[in-house]
Each structure stands twice: as structure tokens, then as C-alpha cells.
N, C-alpha and C positions, 0 to 999 in steps of 0.2 A: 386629271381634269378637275378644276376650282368647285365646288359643289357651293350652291347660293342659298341662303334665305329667300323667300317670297320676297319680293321689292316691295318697299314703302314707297308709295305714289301721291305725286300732289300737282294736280289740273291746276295749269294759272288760270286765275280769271282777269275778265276783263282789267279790274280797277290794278293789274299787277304789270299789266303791260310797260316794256323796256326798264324794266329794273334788273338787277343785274342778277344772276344765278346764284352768286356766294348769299345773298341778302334775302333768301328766297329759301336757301338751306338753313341759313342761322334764325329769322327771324317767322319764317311760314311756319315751316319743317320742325324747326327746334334742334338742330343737330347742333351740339358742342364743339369747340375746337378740337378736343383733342379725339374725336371718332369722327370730325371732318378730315381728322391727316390718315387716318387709318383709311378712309373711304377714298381717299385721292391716291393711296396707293395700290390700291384693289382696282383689278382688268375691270370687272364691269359696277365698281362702286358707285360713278356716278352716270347716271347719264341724262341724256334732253332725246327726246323721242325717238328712243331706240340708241341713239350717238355716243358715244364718249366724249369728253369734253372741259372744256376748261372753266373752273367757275367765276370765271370776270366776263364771262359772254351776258348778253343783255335775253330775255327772257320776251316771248311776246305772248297774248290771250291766247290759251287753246291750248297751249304747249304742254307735254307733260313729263313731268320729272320725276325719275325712280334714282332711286337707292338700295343699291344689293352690298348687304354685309353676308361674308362669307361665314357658312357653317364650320363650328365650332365642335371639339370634344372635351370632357374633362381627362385627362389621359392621367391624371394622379391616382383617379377616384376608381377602386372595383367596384364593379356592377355587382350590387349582391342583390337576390328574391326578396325581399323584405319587405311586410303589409305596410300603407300607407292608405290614410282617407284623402281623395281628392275633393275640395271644394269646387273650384273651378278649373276651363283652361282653355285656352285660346294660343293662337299662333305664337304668341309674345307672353303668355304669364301663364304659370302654374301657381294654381292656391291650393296649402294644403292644409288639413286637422294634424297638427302635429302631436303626437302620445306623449305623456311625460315620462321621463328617462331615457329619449332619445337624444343622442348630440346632435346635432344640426350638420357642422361640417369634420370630416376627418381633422384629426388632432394628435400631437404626440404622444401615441399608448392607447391610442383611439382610432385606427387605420378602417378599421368593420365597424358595422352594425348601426352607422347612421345613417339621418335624411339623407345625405348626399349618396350614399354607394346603393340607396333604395330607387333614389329619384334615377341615377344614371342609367338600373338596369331597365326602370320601368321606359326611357324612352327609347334608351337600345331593343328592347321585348317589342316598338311598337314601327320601328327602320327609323326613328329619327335622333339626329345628333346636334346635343345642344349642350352648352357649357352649364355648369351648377352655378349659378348666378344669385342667392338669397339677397333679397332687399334689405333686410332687416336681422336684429337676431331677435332667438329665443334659451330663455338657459336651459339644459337638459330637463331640471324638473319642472318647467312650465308646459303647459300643454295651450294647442287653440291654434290661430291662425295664422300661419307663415304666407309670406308671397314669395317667389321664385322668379328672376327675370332670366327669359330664353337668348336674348340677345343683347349688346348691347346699349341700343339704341332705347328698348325698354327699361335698363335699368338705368342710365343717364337720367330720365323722366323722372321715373321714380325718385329715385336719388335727392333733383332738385328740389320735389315737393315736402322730402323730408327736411331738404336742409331751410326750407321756404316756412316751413312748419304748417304745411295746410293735409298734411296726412295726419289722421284721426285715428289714434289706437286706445280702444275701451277690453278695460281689463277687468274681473271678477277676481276677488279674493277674498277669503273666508281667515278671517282674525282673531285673536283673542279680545276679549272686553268687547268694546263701545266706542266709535272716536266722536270725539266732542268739543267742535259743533257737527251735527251730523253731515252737514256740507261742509264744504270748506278746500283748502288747500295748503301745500307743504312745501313752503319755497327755503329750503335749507342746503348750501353747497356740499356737494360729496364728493370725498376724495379715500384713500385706501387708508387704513386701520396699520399706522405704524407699527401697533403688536398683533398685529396677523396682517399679511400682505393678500391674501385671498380674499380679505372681509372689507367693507367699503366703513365712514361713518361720516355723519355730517361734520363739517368742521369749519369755521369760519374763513378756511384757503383752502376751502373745495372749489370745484367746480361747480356752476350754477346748475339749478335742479329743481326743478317743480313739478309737482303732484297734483292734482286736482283730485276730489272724494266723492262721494253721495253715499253715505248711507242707506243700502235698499232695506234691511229686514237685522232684525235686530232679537238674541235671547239672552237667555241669565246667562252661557257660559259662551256667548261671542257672536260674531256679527257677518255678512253678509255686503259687500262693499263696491261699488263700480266706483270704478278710477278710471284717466285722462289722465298720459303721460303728455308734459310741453315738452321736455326734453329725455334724453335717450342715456341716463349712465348706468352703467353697470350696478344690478342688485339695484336699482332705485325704490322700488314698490318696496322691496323688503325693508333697506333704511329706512326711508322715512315714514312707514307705519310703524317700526320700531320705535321709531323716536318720538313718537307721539302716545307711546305705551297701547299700542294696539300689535303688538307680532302676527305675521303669519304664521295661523296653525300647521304644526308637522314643519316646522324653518329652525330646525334646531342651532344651525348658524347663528340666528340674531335672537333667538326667544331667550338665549342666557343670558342676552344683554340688559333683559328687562331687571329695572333694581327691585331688590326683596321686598325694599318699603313698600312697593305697591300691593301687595299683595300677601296675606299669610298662609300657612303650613295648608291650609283645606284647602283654598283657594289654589294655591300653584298645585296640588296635585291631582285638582279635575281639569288642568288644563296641559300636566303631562297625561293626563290619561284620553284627550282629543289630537294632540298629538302623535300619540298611540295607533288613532283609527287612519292615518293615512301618511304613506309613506314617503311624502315629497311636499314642498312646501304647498299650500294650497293658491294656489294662483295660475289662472287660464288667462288667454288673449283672446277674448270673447268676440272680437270686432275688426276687423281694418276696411277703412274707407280711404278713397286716392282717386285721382281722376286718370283715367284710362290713356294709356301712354301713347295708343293713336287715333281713339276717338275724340280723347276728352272727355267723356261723359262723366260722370262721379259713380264710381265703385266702390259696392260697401260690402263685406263677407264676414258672416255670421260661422261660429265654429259650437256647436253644443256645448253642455257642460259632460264631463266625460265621467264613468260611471263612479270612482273615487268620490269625486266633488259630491256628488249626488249621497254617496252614502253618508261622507262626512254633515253634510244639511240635515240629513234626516235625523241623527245622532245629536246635533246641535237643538234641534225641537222636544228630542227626548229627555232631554239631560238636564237634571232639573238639580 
């Protein structure tokens, strides 16, 4: 027997009266083409009160129309015990505190010990079954707030607001130096580091990339930073704080990139020795805001700073 999600419901009202059912999924609903064909082939994907039915039928006030997408498993991913901080969760979304040095999804050489074989056991542990679904990524050593869609209907949502650019992701990161101006932004294209294909670099036939900055808090041996990504590339935070001669503290990837001139013999080595105090680039995802894939409301999820970052701060006050 077909096992269902809870139906997504939508009461016409009056002002909806004889418009036709498909216009009422695409334009009410918000359901996309391509999980409108999934839903037209599922026994009870669509229906008009209680019915099954064909969506060219005309719609009158009062009516109510569900949509059941069928439950899901990740059948790749083992369920492993593994802690995880939950921010939030609801029928449709899991937010979570992601730790730094977790991988987010299974990968080749990387089968165990990530968000995904944690998440899967944690909903199996609870009787329910839902695919691994991340909105977003995060690299291994960033830490802070991941969102998870349970279905796909929630991550279709998500998705569009990413691609619309009206989801908000504010990021902390702890730097060497000062950037200057203290506000500002980093609109420089990033593409891959023709002598290392792992590393990213600005380069005039990258792809488009923009940073936005603020300077929160500022000492002698580096700085304290909230960022706004406008767009989504690989290592972006870490380029282009590089490129502005500001590295992530503990980014041993890009801090080589920084040139000698800027710096002499004392100098670069109170800032391998910050380096030193923490073992992953310093950089959390401190924020994500999105508007709620079936209220709409606007959702914003806060993630701590994790106890690393904290000692790192203290250290940076010390250090004279």
C-alpha cells in the first residue's frame, strides 16, 4: 500500500470561482511543472474533494483541493547515531546547527559519519520517512545553519527563492587584518585556480560573485566580519576575503595566497600562530531567512557561534 505525506490543502474562495484546476495548482498552490507530472501520476496526488481528477476541470468557491506526494526514503544513505543540534522542524523542513568537519551529504571516500546518515537515522529513530533533501550547501569546515527540505514540494519553494535571490544568508567570519572600507562589497568573478583545481580565484572569466561585508569588531591581529552572499560559488567567502588581503583565519588553502609584501617576518608569524588556535577555517552561517514554503511567512534561523569561534575571539582580544 502507497504510504502519503499529509496533503497540502487549498479552500477556493469565492473570488476563484470557475477557473480551472491546473491554474489553481500552478498559480494558487505554486506547484511546478515538473512535480505537477509526478503528482498526475500518483493514485491519490491530486484531488477536488475527496475525487480524483483531471486538472482542466473548472474549480467552484468552497471546493477544496489536496495534494498527496508520496513518502519517500533515502535508500543510498545508512542510518548512522550520530549527534546533531536541531534548530527547527515542521512537517516540511528540518533546520539544523551543523558542527564543523561534518560533510553534509555522503561522497566518494565519505560513505559514514555525515549530516545525511545522522539525519536519516534521526527520522527512522522517530517512524518517519523522508528523503535527504539539503537546500543549500555548506563546506565540511563551516559550521551554522543548514535547512533540509522533507518533500518535494518544500524544496521546489525553497529552491525558487534561491534562484529569485530573496533568501538571506548572513555569515561570521573571523580574518586576518582589517578590510577597508569597513562596509563594502566584493564583486569579483570566480572560477577554479588552473594550478590547483580544488581552489577557486577571481579572474576576469569567472563567474559572477558578490560579497557584501560590515565590519563588526576589529583588533591588532584581525577582525570580526558579517557578510551577505548575493550569489552561491564554491569557497566564495574565502576568495574574495583573500583577495581583498583579509584571509580566513585557520584557511590554510587561501592564506598562502596572501603576497609577502604585505606583510613582514613578525607579522606573518602572529598570524601563523592564530592560525594555530583553530583547526578549520573560521567561518559559521550564522543566519538563514526564506519565506515558509506553505505559509509564506518569512523565516529567519539563528545558529550560535560554536565554542572554536568563541575561543578564537577571545585570543584575538588577547593578542597584542
Amino acid at each position: 500500500m502507497t504510504a502519503y505525506y499529509d496533503p497540502i490543502i487549498y479552500d477556493v474562495p469565492p473570488e476563484d470561482e470557475g477557473i480551472l484546476l491546473k491554474t489553481v495548482l500552478n498559480k494558487r498552490m505554486g506547484i511546478s511543472r515538473k512535480l505537477l507530472s509526478r503528482l498526475k501520476l500518483t493514485e491519490k496526488g491530486i484531488m477536488l474533494n475527496g475525487i480524483r481528477v483531471y486538472i482542466d476541470v473548472k474549480v467552484r468557491a468552497g471546493d477544496r483541493v489536496e495534494i498527496r506526494m508520496e513518502q519517500e526514503i533515502s535508500e543510498d544513505i545508512l542510518p548512522e547515531p550520530l549527534p546533531f543540534d536541531v534548530l527547527y522542524e515542521d512537517a516540511h523542513l528540518l533546520i539544523v546547527n551543523k558542527v564543523a568537519g561534518m560533510i553534509v551529504h555522503p561522497t566518494h571516500g565519505h560513505y559514514t559519519g555525515t549530516l545525511a546518515n545522522a539525519v536519516v537515522y534521526y527520522w527512522q529513530s522517530k517512524g518517519q520517512s523522508f528523503r535527504f533533501r539539503p537546500v543549500h550547501r555548506l563546506d565540511q569546515d563551516t559550521s551554522g545553519v543548514l535547512a533540509i527540505a522533507k518533500n518535494p514540494y518544500a524544496h521546489q519553494h525553497i529552491s525558487e527563492q534561491m534562484i529569485a535571490g530573496t533568501v538571506d544568508k548572513r555569515y561570521i567570519a573571523y580574518v586576518h587584518g582589517s578590510p577597508e572600507p569597513p562596509v563594502g562589497r566584493v564583486d569579483g568573478p570566480i572560477d577554479r585556480d588552473p594550478a590547483n583545481l580544488h581552489k577557486r580565484i577571481v579572474t576576469p572569466d569567472g563567474y559572477p560573485a558578490l560579497t557584501l561585508y560590515t565590519l563588526e569588531e576589529s583588533w591588532p591581529e584581525g577582525s570580526r566580519i558579517s557578510l551577505k552572499l548575493e550569489t552561491g560559488r564554491t569557497h566564495q567567502i574565502r576568495v574574495h576575503m583573500t583577495h581583498i588581503g583579509c584571509p580566513l583565519i585557520g584557511d590554510p588553502m587561501y592564506f598562502a595566497d596572501l603576497p609577502d609584501e604585505k606583510e613582514g617576518t613578525a607579522e606573518r608569524s602572529r598570524r601563523e600562530f592564530l592560525d594555530r588556535l583553530i583547526s578549520r577555517q573560521a567561518l559559521h552561517a550564522a543566519e538563514l531567512s526564506f519565506d515558509h514554503p506553505l505559509s509564506g511567512e518569512r523565516c529567519t534561523f539563528r545558529a550560535p557561534l560554536p565554542p572554536d569561534l568563541l575561543r578564537l575571539e577571545e585570543a584575538l582580544r588577547t593578542v597584542t
